[in-house]
C-alpha positions in Angstrom: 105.8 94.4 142.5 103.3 93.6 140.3 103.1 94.1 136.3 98.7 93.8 136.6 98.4 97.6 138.1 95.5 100.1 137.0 96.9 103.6 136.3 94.4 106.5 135.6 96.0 107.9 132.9 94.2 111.0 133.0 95.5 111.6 136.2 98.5 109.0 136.9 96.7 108.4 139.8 97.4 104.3 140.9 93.9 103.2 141.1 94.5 99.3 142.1 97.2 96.2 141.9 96.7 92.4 141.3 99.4 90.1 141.7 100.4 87.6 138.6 98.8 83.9 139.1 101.2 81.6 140.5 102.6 78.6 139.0 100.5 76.1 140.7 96.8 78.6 139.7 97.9 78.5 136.3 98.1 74.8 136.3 94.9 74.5 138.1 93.3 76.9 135.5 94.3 74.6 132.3 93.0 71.3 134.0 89.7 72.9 134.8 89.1 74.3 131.3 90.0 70.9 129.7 88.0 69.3 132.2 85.1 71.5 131.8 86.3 71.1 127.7 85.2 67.4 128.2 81.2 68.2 129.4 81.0 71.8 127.8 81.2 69.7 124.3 78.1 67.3 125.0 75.7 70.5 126.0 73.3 70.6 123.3 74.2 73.6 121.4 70.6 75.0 122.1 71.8 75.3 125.6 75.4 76.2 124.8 73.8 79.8 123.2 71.2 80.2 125.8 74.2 81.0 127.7 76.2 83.0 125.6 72.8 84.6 125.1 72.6 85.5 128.6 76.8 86.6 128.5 75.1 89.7 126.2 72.1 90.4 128.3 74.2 90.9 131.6 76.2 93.1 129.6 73.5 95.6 128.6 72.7 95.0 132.4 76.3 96.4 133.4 76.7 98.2 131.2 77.1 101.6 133.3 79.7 99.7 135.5 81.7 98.3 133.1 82.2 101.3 131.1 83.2 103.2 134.2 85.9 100.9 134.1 87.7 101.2 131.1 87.4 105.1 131.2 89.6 104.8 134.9 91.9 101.9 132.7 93.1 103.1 129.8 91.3 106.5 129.4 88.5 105.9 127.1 86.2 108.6 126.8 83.0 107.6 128.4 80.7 107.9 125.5 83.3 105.4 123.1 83.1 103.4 126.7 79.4 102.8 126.6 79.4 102.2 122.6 81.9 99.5 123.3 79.8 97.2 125.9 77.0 97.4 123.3 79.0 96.3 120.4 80.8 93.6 122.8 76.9 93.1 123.6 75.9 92.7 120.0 78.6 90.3 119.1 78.0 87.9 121.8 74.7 88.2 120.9 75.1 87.5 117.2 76.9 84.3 117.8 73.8 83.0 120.1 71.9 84.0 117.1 73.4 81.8 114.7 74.7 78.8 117.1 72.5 76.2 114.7 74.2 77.7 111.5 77.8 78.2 113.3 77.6 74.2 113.8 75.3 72.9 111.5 76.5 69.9 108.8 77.7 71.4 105.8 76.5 68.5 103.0 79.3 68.0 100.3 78.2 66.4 96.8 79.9 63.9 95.4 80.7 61.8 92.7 79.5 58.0 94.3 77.1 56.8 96.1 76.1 57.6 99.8 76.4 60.9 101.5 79.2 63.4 103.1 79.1 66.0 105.3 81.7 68.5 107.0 80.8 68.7 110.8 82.3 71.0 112.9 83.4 70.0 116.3 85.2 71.8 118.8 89.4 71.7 119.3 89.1 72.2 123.0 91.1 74.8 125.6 92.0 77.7 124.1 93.9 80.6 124.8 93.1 84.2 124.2 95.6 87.1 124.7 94.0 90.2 124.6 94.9 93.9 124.0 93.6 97.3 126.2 92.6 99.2 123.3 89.0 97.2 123.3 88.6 95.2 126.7 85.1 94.3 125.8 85.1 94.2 122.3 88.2 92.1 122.0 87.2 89.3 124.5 83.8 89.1 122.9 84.7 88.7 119.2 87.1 85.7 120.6 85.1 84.1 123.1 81.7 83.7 121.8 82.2 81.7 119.2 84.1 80.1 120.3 81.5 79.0 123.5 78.9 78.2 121.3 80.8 75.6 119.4 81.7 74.4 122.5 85.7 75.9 123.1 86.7 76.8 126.6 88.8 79.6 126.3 91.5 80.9 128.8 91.9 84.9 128.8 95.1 86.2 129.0 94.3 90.3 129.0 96.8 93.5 128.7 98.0 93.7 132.3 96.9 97.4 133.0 93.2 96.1 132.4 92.5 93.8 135.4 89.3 95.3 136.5 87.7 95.0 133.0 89.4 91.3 133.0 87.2 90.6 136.3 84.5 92.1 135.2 83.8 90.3 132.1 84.5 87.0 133.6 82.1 87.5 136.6 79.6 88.2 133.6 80.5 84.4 132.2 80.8 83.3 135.8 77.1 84.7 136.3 75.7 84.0 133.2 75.6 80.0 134.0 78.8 78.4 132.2 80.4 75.9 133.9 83.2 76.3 136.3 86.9 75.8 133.8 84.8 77.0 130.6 85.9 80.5 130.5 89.0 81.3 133.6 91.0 84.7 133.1 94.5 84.7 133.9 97.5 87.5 135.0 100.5 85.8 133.0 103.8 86.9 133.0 105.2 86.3 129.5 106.9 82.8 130.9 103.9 81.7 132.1 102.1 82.4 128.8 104.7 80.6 127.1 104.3 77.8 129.0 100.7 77.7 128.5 100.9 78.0 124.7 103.2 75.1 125.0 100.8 72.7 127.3 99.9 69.8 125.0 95.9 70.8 126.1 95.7 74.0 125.2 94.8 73.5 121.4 94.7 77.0 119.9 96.0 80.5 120.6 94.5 83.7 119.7 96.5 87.0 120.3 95.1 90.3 119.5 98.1 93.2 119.8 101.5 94.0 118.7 103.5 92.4 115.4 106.2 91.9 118.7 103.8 90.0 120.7 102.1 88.0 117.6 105.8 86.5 116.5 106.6 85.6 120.1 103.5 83.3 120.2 103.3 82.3 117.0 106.6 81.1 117.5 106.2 78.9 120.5 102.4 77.9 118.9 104.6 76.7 116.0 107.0 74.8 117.5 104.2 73.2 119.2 102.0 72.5 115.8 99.3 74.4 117.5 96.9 76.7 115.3 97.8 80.7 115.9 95.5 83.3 115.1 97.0 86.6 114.9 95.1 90.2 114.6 97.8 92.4 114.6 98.5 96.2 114.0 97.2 98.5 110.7 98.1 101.9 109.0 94.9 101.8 107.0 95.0 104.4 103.9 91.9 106.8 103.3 91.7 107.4 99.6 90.1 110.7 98.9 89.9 110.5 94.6 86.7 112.4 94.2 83.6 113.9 96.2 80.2 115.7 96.2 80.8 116.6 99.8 83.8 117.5 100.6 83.0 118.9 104.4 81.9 115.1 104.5 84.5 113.3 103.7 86.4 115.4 106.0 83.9 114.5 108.4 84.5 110.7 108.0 88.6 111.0 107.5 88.3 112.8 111.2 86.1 109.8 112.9 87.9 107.6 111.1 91.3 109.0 113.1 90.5 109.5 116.4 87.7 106.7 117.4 89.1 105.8 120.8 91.8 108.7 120.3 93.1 107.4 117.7 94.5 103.6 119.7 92.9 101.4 116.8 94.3 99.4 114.9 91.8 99.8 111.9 91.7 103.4 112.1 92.4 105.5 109.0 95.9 106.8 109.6 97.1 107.4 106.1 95.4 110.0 104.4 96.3 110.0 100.1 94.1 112.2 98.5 94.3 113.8 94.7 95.9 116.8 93.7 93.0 119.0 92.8 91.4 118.2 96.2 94.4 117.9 98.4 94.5 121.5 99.4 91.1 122.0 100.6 91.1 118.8 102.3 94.1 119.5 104.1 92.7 122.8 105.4 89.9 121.1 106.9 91.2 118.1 107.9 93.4 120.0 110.2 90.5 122.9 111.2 88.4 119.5 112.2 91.3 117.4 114.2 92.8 120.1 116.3 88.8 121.5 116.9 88.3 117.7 118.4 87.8 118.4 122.3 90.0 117.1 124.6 89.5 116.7 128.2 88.5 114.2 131.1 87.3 111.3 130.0 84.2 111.0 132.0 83.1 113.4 130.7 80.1 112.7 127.6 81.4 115.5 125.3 84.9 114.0 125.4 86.6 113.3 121.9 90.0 112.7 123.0 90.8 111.5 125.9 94.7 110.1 127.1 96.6 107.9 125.9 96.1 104.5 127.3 99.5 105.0 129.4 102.0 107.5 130.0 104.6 105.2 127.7 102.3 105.4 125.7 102.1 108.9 124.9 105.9 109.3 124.8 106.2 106.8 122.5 103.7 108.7 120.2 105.7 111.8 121.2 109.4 109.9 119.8 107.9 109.4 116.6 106.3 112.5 115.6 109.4 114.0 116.9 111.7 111.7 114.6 109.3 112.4 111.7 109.9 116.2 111.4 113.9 115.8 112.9 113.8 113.6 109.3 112.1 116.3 107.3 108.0 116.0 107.5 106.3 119.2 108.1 104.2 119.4 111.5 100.9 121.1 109.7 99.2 121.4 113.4 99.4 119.9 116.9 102.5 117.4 117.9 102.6 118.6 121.8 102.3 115.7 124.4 100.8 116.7 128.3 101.5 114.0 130.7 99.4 110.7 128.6 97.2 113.7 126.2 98.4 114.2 123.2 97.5 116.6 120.8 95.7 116.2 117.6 98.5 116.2 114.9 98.5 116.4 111.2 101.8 116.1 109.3 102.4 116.2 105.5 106.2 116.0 103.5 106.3 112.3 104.9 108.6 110.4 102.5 109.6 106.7 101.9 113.3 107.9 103.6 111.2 108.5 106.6 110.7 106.3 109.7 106.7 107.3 109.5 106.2 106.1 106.3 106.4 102.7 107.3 105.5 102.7 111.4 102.1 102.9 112.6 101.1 105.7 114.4 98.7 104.7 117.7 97.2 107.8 118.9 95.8 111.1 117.0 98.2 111.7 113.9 97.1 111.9 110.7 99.7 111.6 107.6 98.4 113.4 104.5 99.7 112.7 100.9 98.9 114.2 97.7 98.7 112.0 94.7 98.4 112.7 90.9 95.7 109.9 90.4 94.1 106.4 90.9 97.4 104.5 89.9 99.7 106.4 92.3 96.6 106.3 95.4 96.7 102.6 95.2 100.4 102.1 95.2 101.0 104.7 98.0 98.2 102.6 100.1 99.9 99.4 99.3 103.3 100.6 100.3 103.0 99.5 103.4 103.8 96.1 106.2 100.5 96.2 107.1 97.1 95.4 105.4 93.9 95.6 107.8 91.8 98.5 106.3 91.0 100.9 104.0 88.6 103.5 102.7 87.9 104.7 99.5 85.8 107.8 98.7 85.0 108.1 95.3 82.1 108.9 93.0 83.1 106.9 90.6 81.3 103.5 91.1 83.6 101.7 88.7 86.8 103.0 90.2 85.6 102.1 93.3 85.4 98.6 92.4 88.7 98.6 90.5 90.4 100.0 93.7 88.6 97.2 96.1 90.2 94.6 93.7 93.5 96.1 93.8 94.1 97.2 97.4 96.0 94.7 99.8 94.2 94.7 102.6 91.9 92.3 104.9 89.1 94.9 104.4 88.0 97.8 102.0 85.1 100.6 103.1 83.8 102.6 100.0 82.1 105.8 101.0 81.5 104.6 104.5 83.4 105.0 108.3 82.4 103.2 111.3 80.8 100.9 110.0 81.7 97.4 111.5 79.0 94.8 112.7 79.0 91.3 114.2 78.0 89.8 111.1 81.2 91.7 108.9 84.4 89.4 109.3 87.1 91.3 110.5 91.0 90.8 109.8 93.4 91.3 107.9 96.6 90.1 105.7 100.5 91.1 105.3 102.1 92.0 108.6 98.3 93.1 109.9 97.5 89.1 110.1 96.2 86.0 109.6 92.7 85.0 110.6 89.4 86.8 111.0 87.0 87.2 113.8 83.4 88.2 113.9 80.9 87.2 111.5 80.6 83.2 110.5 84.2 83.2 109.2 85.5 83.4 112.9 83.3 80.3 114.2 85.6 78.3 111.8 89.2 79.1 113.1 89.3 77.2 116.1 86.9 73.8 114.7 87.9 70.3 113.6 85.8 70.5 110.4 85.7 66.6 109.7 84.7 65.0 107.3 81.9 62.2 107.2 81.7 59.9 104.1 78.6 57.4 104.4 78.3 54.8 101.6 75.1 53.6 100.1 
């Protein structure tokens, strides 16, 4: 049996199996990426984002084909599917973009005579374990940086996503790198182990679980290797005062249930003042359970499954655990095979498993608060600290808040809004790095310094 196995989740249907990389592949993979490291690093870095500039192209290209696949992988709705290869698109193409900034001198002024500069050079191998929520996405935000500084990476992804895994690295295959610069693997956990552990793999990045982050971060640091984590999120939406209420409704429900509700920055905590609280609620809960569910494939799709069928029972264990420990079930909360309903629950207190667990699929937790004060504690109360959202009208208490919140990112009056230039990441149990915009070209570099005297 094999743990790399595509499962339709729509239908449960076993699409396709792949077996795990032996030993002796895996240690053929490492010595052609640090072989590859050694040549990849003297390509003049012109050249280096010609090709990552070509990576983005040949996904506009496929862009039909690849989004086909993750809706048969992990049940994507087609329409989040296609939105996904652009941004994955626009990333790898931001990178090319700004290759001569990402590695350009950085000139330090000093006190004496002469010159010094901070240059950034590559590490060397890397190592990428990736999530299913965002096959695309995910790899992107890693790799091309990481390319254009001259990395080779090694890709690790989830093991029900070995088509997309293919896919994308036919795409770096065909786009002209060399043959070790960018190898995907099917790793049992031992095997992944032993790769963090090879003295030349240099770095590890994992994108997933708080589980899965402390297992590598423990063998990375026992190892001295540099680890960066983007882990898990129960991002608050503060609701303290509005114009537009119907709007802000509007955003709280995108906000949940982008890729039915499997992100790790989605909005999951909703805290929102007393005198708007009821309407909001009543809203809220018209707009999630009128979100339509249905096949995947098809364009009008909100919610699609679950990634998995364990999935969905896992989702289904904690709702049920919430209201068993006293939280009121306002709408939704019924599981079908991997679909799970659109759920809103309020009475959620700090006794309460929910208060502190994230929730991975469409439930929303609503609190009312008296005030600014009590908003910002209730959204701090919390492991995690990726996102947040603030809706306000108050300029000035929208700035207090963004100071005050403990989180990697803060969103005032605005959803959805992530781009390629916008580092992402966040702090607490959420992380401890950030990817996209400039900041991520400088996780995995040897930023040296070079003293000249006169």
């Amino acid at each position: 049996m094999t743990d790399y196995v595509v499962v339709n989740p729509a239908t449960g249907e076993t699409l396709a199996s792949y077996p795990t990389n032996t030993d002796a592949e895996v240690q053929d993979a490492v010595a052609a990426a640090d072989s590859a490291y050694r040549t990849w690093r003297e390509v003049p870095v012109a050249e280096r984002a010609a090709v990552v500039r070509r990576i983005a192209q040949l996904h506009r290209e496929r862009r039909d084909e690849l989004a086909a696949i993750i809706v048969r992988e992990m049940g994507k709705p087609l329409s989040a599917a296609e939105g996904e290869v652009d941004f994955a698109a626009d990333i790898t193409e931001y990178y090319a973009d700004h290759a001569e900034k990402i590695t350009g001198d950085q000139p330090v002024d000093i006190l004496g005579e002469g010159t010094a500069v901070i240059r950034r050079s590559p590490l060397g191998v890397l190592l990428g374990i990736m999530p299913w929520n965002y096959p695309y996405y995910q790899v992107a935000r890693f790799a091309a940086p990481n390319l254009v500084i001259g990395n080779t990476i090694l890709l690790k992804h989830a093991p029900q996503c070995p088509e997309s895994a293919a896919a994308i690295e036919q795409i770096y295959r065909d786009a002209g790198l060399p043959d070790g610069a960018y190898v995907g693997l099917r790793l049992t956990n031992e095997q992944a182990a032993t790769v963090v552990a090879d003295p030349r793999i240099q770095g590890v990045s994992v994108t997933g679980s708080e589980r899965a982050g402390a297992a590598v971060a423990e063998i990375a640091g026992r190892n001295l290797k540099k680890v960066a984590l983007e882990l898990g999120g129960s991002d608050p939406f503060i609701l303290l005062s509005t114009n537009d209420l119907d709007g802000a409704v509007e955003a709280a429900v995108n906000a949940r249930l982008d890729n039915t509700g499997q992100a790790c920055n989605a909005a999951k905590r909703f805290i929102v003042t007393e005198d708007l609280y009821d309407g909001f609620l009543e809203k809220f809960t018209a707009a999630m359970t009128a979100a339509r569910t249905g096949d995947p494939m098809a364009q009008d799709t909100v919610l699609g499954p679950l990634s998995s069928l364990a999935a969905a029972e896992r989702l289904d264990d904690q709702v049920q655990r919430a209201v068993t420990q006293g939280a009121t079930m306002v709408a939704g909360g019924k599981r079908d095979g991997a679909f799970f309903e659109s759920t809103v629950l309020t009475g959620v207190t700090k006794d309460m498993d929910a208060y502190r667990e994230e929730f991975f699929g469409p439930v929303g937790v609503v609190y009312k608060v008296s005030g600014e004060d009590e908003a910002v504690a209730l959204a701090n109360d919390t492991p995690f600290g990726l996102g947040s959202y603030v809706y306000t009208t108050d300029a000035d208490q929208a700035a207090r808040i963004a100071d005050k919140i403990d989180a990697g990112m803060v969103y005032v009056n605005i959803v959805q809004a992530d781009e390629p230039g916008l580092p992402f990441g966040g702090v607490k149990r959420s992380g401890t790095s950030r990817e996209m915009g400039l900041l991520a070209a400088d996780e995995f570099v040897n930023k040296k310094l070079i003293r000249v005297g006169p």
